[in-house]
C-alpha positions in Angstrom: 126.2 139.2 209.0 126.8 141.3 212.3 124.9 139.6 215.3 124.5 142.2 218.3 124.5 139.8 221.0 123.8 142.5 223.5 120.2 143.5 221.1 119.4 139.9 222.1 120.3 140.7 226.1 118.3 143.9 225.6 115.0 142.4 224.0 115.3 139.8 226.5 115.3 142.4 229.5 112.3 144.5 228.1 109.9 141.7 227.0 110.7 139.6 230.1 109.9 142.6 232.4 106.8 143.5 230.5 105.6 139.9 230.7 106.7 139.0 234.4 105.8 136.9 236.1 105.6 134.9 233.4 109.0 132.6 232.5 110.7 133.6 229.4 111.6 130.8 227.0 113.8 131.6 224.4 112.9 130.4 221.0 116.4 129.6 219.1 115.0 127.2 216.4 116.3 127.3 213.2 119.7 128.3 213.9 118.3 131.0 216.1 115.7 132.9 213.4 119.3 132.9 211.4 121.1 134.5 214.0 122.8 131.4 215.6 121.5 129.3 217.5 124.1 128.7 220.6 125.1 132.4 220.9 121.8 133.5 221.1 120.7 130.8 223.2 123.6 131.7 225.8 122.6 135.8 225.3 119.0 135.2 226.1 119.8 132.8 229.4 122.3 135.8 230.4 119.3 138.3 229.9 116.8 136.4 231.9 115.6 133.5 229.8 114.8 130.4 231.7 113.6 128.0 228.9 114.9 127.5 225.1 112.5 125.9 222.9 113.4 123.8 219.6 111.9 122.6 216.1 114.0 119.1 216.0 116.0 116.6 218.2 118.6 117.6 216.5 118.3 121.5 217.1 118.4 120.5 220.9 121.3 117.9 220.6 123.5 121.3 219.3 122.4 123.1 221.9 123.7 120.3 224.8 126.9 119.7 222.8 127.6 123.2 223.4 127.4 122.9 226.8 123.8 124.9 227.2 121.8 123.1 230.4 118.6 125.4 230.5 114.9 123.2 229.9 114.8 122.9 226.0 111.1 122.4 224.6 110.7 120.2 221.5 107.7 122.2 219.8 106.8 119.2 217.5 107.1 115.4 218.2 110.0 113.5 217.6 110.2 110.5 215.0 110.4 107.6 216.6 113.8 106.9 216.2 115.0 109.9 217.7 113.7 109.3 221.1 116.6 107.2 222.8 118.2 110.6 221.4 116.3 113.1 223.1 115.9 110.9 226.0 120.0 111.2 226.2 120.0 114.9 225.7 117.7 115.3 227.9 115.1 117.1 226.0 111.6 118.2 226.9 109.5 116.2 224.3 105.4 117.7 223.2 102.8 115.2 222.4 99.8 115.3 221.0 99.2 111.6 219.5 99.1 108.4 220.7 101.6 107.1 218.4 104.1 109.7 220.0 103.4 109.2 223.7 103.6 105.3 222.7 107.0 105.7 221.4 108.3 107.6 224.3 107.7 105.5 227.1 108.5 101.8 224.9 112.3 100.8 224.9 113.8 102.4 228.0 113.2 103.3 231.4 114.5 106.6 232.1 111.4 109.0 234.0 110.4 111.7 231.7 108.6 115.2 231.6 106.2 115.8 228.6 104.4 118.4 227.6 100.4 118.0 225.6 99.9 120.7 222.6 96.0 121.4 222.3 94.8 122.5 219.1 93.0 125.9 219.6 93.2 126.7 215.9 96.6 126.4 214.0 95.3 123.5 212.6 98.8 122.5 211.5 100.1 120.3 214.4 98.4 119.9 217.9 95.3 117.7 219.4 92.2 118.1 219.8 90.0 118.4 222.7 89.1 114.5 223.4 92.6 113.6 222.4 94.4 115.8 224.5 92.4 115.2 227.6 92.8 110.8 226.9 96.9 112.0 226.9 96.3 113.7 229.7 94.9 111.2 231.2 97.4 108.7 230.0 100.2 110.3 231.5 98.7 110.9 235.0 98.6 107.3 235.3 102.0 106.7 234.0 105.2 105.6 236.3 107.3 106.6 234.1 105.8 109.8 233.0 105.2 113.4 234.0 102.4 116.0 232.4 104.8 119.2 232.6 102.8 121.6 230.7 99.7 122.0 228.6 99.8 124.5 225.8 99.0 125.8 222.5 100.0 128.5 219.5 98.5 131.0 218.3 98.3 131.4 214.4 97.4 134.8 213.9 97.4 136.5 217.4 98.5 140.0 215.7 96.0 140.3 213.8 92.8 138.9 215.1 92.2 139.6 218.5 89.0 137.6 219.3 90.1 134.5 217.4 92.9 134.3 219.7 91.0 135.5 223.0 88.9 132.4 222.1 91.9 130.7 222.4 92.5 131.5 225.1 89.5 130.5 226.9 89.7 127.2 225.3 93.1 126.8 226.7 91.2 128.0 230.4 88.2 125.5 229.4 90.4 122.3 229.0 93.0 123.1 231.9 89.8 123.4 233.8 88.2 120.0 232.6 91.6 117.8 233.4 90.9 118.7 237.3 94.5 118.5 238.2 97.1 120.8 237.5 99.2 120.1 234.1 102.4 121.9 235.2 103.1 124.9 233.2 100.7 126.4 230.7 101.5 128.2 227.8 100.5 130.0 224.8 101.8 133.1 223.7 104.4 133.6 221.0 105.9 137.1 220.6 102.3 138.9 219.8 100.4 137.0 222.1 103.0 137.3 224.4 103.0 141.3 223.7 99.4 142.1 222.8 97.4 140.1 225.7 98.3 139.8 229.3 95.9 137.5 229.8 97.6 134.7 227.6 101.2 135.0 229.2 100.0 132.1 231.3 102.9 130.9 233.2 105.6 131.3 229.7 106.0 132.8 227.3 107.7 131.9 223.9 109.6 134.7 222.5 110.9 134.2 218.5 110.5 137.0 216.4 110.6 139.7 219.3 114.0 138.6 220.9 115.7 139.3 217.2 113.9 143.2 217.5 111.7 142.7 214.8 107.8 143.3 215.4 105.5 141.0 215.0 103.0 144.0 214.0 102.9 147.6 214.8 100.8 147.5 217.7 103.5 145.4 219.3 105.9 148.7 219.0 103.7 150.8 221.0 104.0 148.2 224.4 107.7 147.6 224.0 111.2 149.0 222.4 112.8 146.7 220.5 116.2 146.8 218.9 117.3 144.6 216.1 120.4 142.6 216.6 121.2 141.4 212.8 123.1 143.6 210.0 124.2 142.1 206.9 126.8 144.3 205.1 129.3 143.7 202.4 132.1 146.3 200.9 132.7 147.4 197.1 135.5 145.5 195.0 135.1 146.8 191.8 134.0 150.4 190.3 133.0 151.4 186.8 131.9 154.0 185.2 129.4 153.5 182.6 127.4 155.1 179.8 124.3 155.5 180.0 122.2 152.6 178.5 124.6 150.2 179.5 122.8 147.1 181.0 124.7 145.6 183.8 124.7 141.7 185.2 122.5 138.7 183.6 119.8 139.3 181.1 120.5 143.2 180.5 117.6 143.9 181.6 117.7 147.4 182.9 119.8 150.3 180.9 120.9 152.7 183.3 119.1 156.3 182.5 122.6 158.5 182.8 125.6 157.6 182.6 126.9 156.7 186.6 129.4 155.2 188.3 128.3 151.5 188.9 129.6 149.9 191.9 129.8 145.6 192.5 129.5 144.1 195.8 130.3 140.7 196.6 126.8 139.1 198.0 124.3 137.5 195.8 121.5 134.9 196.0 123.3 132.4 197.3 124.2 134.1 200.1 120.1 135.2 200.9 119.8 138.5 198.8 117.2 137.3 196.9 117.3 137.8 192.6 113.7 139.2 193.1 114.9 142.3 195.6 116.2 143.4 192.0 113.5 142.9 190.2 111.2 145.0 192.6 112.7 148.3 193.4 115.2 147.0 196.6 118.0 149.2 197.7 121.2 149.1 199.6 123.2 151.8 201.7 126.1 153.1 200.7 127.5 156.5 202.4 124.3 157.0 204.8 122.4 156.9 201.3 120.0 154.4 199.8 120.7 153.1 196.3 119.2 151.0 193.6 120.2 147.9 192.1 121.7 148.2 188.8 120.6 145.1 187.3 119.7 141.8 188.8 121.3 139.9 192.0 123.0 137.2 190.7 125.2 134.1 192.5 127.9 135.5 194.1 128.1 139.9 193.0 125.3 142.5 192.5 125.8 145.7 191.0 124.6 149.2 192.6 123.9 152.7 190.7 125.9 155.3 192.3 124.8 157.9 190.0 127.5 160.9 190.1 128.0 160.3 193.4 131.9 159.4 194.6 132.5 155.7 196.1 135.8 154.1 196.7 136.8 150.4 196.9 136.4 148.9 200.6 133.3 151.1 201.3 130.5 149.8 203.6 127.5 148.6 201.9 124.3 148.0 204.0 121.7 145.2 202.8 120.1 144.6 206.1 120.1 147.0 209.2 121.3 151.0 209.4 123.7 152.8 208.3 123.7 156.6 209.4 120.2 158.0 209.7 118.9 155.1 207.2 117.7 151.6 207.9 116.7 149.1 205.6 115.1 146.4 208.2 113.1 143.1 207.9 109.9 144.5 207.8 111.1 146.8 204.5 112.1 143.3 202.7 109.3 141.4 203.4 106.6 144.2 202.1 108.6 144.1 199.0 108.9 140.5 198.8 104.9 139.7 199.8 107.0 137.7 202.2 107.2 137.9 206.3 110.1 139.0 208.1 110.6 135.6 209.7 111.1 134.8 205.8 113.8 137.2 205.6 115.9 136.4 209.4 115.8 132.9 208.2 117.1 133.3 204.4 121.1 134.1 204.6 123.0 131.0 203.5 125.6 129.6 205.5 127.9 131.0 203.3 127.7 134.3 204.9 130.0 135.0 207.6 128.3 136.0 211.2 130.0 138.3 213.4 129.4 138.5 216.5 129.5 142.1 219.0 128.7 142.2 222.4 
């Protein structure tokens, strides 16, 4: 896997111009959408990015450890036992249950900043109306405790714009009703973020955008993007076979001619899923795109070269361009009935990342 650190500088620079004067928070969960979490994390604060934002404690505690100071935003509550942890690390904790806010201020006395998630329609994590404004509350009484931000998340912001305007106003509508100021407020993800100026609020959370990946087309036409992840391998081995032969696991294809065949050392368990086989998926090899030649297995997968010449040691392209071609995210996860989230997130740790810029 090649990371382009300076793609993640880049896509940092455009969206945080585009969304100014909004505060850009970086969102390097899940080891950075695949990516890497810490060198991302340190590209994005070199570009502009003022905030990171986390799923887990311990997603944050790697980020500390490797020396990274910027605000980090929990985006779901901790367990219970991880709070002394967080409180340590200095991690920006979300609420939005009383079981949560109980189990942050019991058992030590440090002074801490939370942030209340409202639910506006995700449904999946988040409080309601009455119980976010009795946190609210809560915490305005508290000692011990700050409010720093309300917010919310939008579940399907590039696709349906009035849903999420009504979001929107609900965010307005509560913010409103708690007749103090909560801090920060904040909803957008990359489509929000990119598709409505009126729900940049005071920061924005940038995933998929920051890795150059829309999250629809619409989002292309407001701001240029470049992807920052490759994933390329080289050919080891060369045959040339008959046709009918049926290469890999289950012989389940016969090659139509006979071709030159070439293997390259990436399978499934490296993220190349057995099913990218199954469906029609390609690779690049010379600036051209070519088939599989029977299914991705473990560790190898074998490409149909056709007539054409290949030599061992030469580039293959899974993920990214090569020439004038590009295989990208968005090509995988149309083939996959899959998101390109999916597909950032699916190389194993196997792989090795290298890193330019």
């Amino acid at each position: 896997m090649e990371v382009d650190l300076d793609a993640i500088r880049h896509n940092v620079r455009e969206i945080a111009q585009l969304v100014s004067p909004a505060t850009f928070c970086a969102v390097v969960k899940a080891d950075g959408y695949g990516h890497g979490d810490v060198p991302v994390a340190e590209a994005a604060i070199e570009a502009g990015a003022e905030w990171l934002a986390v799923a887990t404690v311990g997603e944050g505690v790697r980020l500390r450890e490797a020396g990274l100071q910027a605000p980090v935003l929990l985006l779901s509550e901790a367990a219970p036992e991880d709070v002394e942890t967080l409180v340590r690390h200095q991690l920006t904790p979300t609420v939005y249950s009383q079981e949560a806010l109980d189990a942050l201020v019991s058992g030590h006395t440090d002074s801490l900043t939370v942030q209340v998630k409202l639910d506006t329609g995700m449904h999946r994590v988040g409080a309601d109306t009455a119980t976010a404004a009795d946190l609210v509350g809560q915490i305005a009484g508290h000692k011990r405790v700050d409010l720093g931000a309300v917010w919310t998340h939008f579940p399907s912001a590039e696709y349906e714009p009035d849903f999420t305007r009504g979001q929107v106003k609900q965010l307005n509508e509560f913010v409103a009703g708690t007749g103090s100021s909560p801090g920060l407020v904040h909803a957008a993800n990359s489509a929000g973020a990119l598709l409505y100026p009126e729900a940049r609020f005071d920061l924005v959370r940038i995933g998929l955008a920051m890795y150059g990946c829309l999250p629809s087309p619409a989002c292309g036409e407001v701001v240029s993007l470049r992807p920052a992840m490759r994933v390329v391998s080289r050919v080891v081995h060369i045959r040339r076979l008959p046709a009918g032969a049926r290469p890999a696991y289950g012989r389940i294809r016969p090659l139509e001619k006979e071709s030159t065949v070439a293997t390259i050392p990436i399978g499934y368990a490296d993220g190349i899923t057995r099913r990218l086989s199954e469906i029609g998926g390609e690779v690049l090899v010379g600036g051209v795109r070519r088939s599989f030649a029977g299914v991705v297995t473990m560790d190898q997968v074998v490409v149909d070269m056709a007539d054409d010449s290949v030599g061992v040691g030469d580039e293959v392209v899974l993920l990214g361009r090569q020439g004038d071609e590009e295989i990208d995210a968005d090509e995988w996860a149309k083939r996959l009935d899959s998101v390109s989230w999916e597909v950032l997130c699916g190389f194993g740790p196997r792989l090795p990342r290298r890193y330019r810029g």
